[in-house]
C-alpha positions in Angstrom: 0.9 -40.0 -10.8 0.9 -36.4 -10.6 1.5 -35.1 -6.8 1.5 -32.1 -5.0 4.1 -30.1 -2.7 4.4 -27.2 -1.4 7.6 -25.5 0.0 6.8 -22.8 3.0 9.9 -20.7 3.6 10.8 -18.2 6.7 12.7 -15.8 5.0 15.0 -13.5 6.9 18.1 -11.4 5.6 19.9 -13.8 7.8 18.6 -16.7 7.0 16.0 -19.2 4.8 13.9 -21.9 7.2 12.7 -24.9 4.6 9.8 -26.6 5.1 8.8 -29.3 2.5 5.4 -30.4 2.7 3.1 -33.0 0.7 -1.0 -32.3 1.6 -2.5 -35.3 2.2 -6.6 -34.7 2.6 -7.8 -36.9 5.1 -5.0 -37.9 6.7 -1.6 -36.3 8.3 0.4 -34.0 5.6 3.7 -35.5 4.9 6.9 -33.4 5.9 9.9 -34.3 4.3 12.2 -32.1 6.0 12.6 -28.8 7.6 15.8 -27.4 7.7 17.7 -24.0 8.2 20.0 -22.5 4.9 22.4 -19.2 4.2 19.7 -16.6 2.4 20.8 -17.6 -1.0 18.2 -18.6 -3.3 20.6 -21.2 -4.7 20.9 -23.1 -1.3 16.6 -23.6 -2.1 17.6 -24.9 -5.4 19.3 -26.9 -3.8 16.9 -28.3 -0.8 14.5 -28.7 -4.0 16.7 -31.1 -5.4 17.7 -33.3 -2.0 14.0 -33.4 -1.0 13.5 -35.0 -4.9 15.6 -38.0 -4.3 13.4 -38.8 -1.0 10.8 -39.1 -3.5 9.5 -41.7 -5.8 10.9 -41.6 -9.0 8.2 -42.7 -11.4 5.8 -40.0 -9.9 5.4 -36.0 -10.8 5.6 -33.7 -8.5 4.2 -30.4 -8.8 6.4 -28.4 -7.2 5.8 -24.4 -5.4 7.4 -22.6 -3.0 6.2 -19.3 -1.0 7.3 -17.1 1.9 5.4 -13.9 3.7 5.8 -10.1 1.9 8.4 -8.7 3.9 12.1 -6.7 3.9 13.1 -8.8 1.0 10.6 -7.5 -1.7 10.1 -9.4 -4.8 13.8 -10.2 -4.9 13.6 -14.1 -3.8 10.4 -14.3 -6.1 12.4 -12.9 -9.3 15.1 -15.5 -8.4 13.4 -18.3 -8.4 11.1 -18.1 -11.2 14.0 -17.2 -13.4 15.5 -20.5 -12.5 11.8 -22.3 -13.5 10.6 -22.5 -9.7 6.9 -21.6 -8.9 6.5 -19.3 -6.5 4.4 -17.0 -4.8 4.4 -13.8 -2.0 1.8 -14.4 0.6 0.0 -11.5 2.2 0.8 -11.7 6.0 -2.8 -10.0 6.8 -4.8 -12.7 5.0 -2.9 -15.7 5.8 -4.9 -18.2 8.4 -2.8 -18.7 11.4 -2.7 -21.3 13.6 -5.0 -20.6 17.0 -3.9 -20.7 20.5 -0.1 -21.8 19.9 1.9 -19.9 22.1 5.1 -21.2 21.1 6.7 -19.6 18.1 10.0 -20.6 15.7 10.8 -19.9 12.2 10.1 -23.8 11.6 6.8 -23.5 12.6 6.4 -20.3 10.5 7.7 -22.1 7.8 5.3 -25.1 8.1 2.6 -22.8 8.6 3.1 -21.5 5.2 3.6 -24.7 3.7 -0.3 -25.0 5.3 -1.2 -22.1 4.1 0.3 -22.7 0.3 -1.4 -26.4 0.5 -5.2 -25.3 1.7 -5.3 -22.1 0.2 -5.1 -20.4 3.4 -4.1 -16.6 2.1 -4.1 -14.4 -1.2 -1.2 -13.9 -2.8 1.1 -10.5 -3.1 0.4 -8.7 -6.5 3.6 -8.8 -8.4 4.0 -5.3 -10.8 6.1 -4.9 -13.4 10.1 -3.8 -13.1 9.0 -0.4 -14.8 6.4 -0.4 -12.1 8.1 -1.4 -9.4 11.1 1.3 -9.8 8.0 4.5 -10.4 6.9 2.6 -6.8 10.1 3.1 -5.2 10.8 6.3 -6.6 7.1 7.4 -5.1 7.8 6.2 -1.6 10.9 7.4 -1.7 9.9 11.2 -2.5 7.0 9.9 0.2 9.8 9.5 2.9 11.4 13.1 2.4 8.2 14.4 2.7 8.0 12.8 6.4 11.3 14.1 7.1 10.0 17.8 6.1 7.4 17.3 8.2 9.5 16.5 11.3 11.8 19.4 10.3 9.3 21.8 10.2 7.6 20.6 13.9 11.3 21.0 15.4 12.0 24.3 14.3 8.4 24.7 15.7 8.9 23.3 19.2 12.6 25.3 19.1 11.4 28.5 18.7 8.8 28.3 21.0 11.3 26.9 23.6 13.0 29.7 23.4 10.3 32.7 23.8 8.7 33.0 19.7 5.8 31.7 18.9 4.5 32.6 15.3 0.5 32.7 15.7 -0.7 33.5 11.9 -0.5 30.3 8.8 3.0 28.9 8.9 5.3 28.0 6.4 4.0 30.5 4.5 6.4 33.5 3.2 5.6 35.8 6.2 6.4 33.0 8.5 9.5 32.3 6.8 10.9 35.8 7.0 9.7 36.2 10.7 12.3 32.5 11.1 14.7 34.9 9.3 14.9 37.8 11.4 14.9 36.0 14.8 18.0 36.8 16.4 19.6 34.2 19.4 22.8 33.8 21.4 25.8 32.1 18.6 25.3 28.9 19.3 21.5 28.8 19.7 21.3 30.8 16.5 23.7 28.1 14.7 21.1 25.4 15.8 18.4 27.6 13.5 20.7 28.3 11.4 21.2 24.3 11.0 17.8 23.2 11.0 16.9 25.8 8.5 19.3 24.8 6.0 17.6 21.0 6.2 14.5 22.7 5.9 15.3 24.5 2.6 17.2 21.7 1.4 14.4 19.2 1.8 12.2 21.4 0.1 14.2 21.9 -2.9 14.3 18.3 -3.1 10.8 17.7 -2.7 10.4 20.1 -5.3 12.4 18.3 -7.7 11.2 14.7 -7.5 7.8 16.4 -8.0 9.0 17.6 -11.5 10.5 14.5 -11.9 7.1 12.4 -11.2 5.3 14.5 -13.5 7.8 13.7 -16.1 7.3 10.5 -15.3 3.4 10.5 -15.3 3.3 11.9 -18.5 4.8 8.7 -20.1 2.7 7.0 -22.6 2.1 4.1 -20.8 0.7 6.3 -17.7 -0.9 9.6 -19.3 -4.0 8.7 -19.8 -4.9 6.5 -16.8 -3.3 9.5 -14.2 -5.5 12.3 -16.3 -8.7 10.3 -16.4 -7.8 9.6 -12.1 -7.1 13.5 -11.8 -11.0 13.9 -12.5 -11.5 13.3 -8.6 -11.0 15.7 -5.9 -8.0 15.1 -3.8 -6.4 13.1 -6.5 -3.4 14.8 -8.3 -0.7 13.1 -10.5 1.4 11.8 -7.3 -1.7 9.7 -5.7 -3.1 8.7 -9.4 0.6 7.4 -10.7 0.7 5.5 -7.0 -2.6 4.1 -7.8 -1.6 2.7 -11.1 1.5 1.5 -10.3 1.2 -0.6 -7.0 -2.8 -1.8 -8.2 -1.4 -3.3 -11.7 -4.1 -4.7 -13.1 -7.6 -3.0 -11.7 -9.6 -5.7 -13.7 -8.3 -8.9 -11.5 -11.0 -7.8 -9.2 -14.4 -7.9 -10.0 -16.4 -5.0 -8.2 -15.4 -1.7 -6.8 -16.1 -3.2 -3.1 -13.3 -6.3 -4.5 -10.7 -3.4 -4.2 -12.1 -1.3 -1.5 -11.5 -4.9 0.7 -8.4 -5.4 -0.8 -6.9 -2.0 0.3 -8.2 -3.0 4.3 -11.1 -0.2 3.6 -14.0 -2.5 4.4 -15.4 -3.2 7.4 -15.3 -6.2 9.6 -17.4 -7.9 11.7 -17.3 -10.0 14.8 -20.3 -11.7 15.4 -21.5 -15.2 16.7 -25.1 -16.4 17.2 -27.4 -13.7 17.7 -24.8 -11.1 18.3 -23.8 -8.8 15.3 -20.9 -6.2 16.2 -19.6 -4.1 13.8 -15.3 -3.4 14.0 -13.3 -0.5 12.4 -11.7 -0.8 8.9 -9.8 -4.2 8.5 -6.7 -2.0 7.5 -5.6 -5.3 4.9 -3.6 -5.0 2.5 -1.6 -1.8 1.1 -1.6 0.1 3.6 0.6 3.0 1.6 -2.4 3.1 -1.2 -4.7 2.9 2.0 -3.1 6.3 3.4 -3.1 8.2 0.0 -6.8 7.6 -0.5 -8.0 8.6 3.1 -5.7 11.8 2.2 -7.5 12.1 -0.9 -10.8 11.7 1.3 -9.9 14.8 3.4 -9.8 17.0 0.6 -13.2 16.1 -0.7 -14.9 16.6 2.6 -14.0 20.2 2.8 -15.8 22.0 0.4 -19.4 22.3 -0.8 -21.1 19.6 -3.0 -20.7 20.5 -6.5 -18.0 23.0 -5.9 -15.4 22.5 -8.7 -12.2 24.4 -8.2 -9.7 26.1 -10.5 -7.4 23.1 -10.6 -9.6 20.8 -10.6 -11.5 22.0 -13.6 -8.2 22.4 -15.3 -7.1 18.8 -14.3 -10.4 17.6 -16.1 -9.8 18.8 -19.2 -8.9 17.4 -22.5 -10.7 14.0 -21.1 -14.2 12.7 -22.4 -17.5 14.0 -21.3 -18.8 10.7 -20.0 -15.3 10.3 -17.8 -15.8 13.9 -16.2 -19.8 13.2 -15.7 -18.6 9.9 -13.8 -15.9 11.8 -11.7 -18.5 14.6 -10.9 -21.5 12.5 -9.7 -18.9 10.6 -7.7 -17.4 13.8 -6.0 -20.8 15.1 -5.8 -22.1 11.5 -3.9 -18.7 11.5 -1.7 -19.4 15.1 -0.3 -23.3 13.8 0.3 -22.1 11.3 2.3 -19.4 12.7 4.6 -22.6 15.5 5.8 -25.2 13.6 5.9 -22.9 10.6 7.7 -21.1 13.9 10.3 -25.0 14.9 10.9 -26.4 11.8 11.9 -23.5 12.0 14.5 -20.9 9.9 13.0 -17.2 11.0 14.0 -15.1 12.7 11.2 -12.4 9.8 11.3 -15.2 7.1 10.3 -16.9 9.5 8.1 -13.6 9.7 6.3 -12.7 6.2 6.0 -16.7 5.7 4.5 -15.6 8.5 2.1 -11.8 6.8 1.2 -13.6 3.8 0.2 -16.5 5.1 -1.7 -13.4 6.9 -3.4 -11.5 3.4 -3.7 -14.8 1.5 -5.6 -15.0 4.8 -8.1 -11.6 4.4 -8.9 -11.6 1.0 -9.7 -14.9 1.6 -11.9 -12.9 4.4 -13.4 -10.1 2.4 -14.5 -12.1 -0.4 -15.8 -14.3 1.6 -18.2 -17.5 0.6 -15.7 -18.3 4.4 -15.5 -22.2 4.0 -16.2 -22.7 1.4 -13.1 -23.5 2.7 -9.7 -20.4 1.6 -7.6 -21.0 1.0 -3.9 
């Protein structure tokens, strides 16, 4: 007889909570133990083994495990299915949790999963490739020093106007830059700008470099194509087209535009009951970092007139085929439509932008699936 269960685990970098669970439809599930291990993925080898000899020996078990996305990455996953255990990430944002319970423990968590792995309760975590994986890393890493120049930059802001200067014109441009250089302060209040300058430059040669480097990297065989043919939109250069590609995988394990646009927490939700229909926000599911890029993307194709093509965005489309640039164009075309006509039947930007960032999301996904003659919406 061939039997089912299901292992939900509470995974901290303290510690592993076990919960081994048998569904039973109908009736109560079977727990065969719960217990609390070191975080090594060979103490869950071994729970795997002791819960074995509770069971009966002349049956088969079908065996998986699974535990929440969360500081440990894909590093427990790769473990265990190099050792020939099935397992799976579950997304936290789509997993069905248990209703009024006020009391919370990582061996409930870890039963809750087991629930969760058992009924279907959740979708599971995309798992990309090790080449993938590391270009992801390196993105969001380059992503983090951009923060960090941002900060920088509204310090030496709030410091100079602390202290009597306020630079009215564009900042950060050259002028502003040599207007930072000739202030002139008291020693030690001039050695403060003096320090926060130097991060500032520093972070920006950086920046600047793992830019070269992501080009490099987007020119790669496996990735040229796909980032040039996503290039063809407004507000998407080779940093948000390589980010796309690398953290969506496999754009074809979802069957319409909308399939993606829900998966990225850019569809709308709803709470309604009887009678009542009310609208909510975004359900902000899913990856939120892919999320972020395209509502970025979306402010840069709300800005300028509809069928506007700049320099670099004409020089981004060529070299691909006619029929991929006639997609990307009716789609920037439709996007900036939309954002005016939603801005003058009195919608506020912010929700005009997130309508725009998933129009942008389903166009993508036709783009990357070859579905460039369907209407995405």
């Amino acid at each position: 007889m061939n039997r089912i269960l299901k292992i939900g685990m509470d995974v901290h970098s303290t510690n592993y909570t076990l919960c081994a669970m048998e569904p039973v439809f109908g009736a109560d599930d079977r727990i065969y133990a719960k217990i609390q291990v070191a975080p090594d993925y060979k103490n869950i080898l071994m729970f795997i083994e002791k819960v074995k000899q509770k069971l009966d020996p002349y049956d088969t078990y079908d065996i998986e495990c699974g535990y929440e996305a969360g500081c440990l990455g894909y590093i427990l996953y790769n473990q265990l299915t190099s050792a020939g255990v099935k397992c799976v990430i579950l997304a936290p944002t789509t997993m069905l949790t248990q209703q009024g319970k006020r009391t919370k423990t990582d061996k409930r968590d870890a039963l809750m999963i087991a629930q969760c792995l058992s009924y279907g309760g959740y979708h599971p975590v995309y798992i990309p490739t090790e080449d993938d994986d590391s270009v992801k890393e390196y993105l969001r890493m380059r992503d983090d020093h951009k923060l960090a120049l941002k900060k920088i930059k509204q310090q030496i802001n709030a410091f100079c106007l602390r202290h009597g200067y306020y630079y009215p014109q564009g900042k950060w441009t050259q002028m502003h830059l040599d207007w930072l250089s000739a202030i002139k302060l008291p020693p030690l209040y001039q050695e403060t700008l003096d320090e926060y300058m130097a991060t500032y430059f520093e972070l920006t040669d950086k920046i600047e470099k793992y830019d070269t480097r992501i080009e490099e990297i987007a020119a790669q065989e496996k990735y040229a194509d796909k980032v040039k043919k996503l290039g063809c939109f407004i507000g998407v250069k080779t940093h948000v087209a390589l980010s796309l590609i690398v953290e969506t995988g496999d754009f074809k394990r979802f069957a319409k535009g909308n399939a993606y646009a829900a998966y990225l927490g850019l569809a709308p939700g709803e709470h309604s009951s009887s009678d009542k229909i009310n609208r909510l926000g975004i359900t902000k599911a899913g990856n939120s970092n892919l999320r972020r890029l395209l509502v970025e993307a979306a402010w840069g194709i709300c800005k300028g007139n509809i069928g506007y093509k700049s320099k670099d965005l004409k020089k981004r489309q060529q070299g691909n085929s006619v029929q991929v640039i006639s997609y990307a164009d009716r789609a920037n075309n439709r996007m900036r439509s939309k954002y005016y006509r939603l801005i003058r039947h009195g919608k506020k930007k912010n929700v005009a932008i997130a309508a725009i960032a998933r129009e942008l999301a389903c166009f993508v996904w036709g783009m990357m699936t070859d579905n460039i003659e369907e209407r995405v919406a």
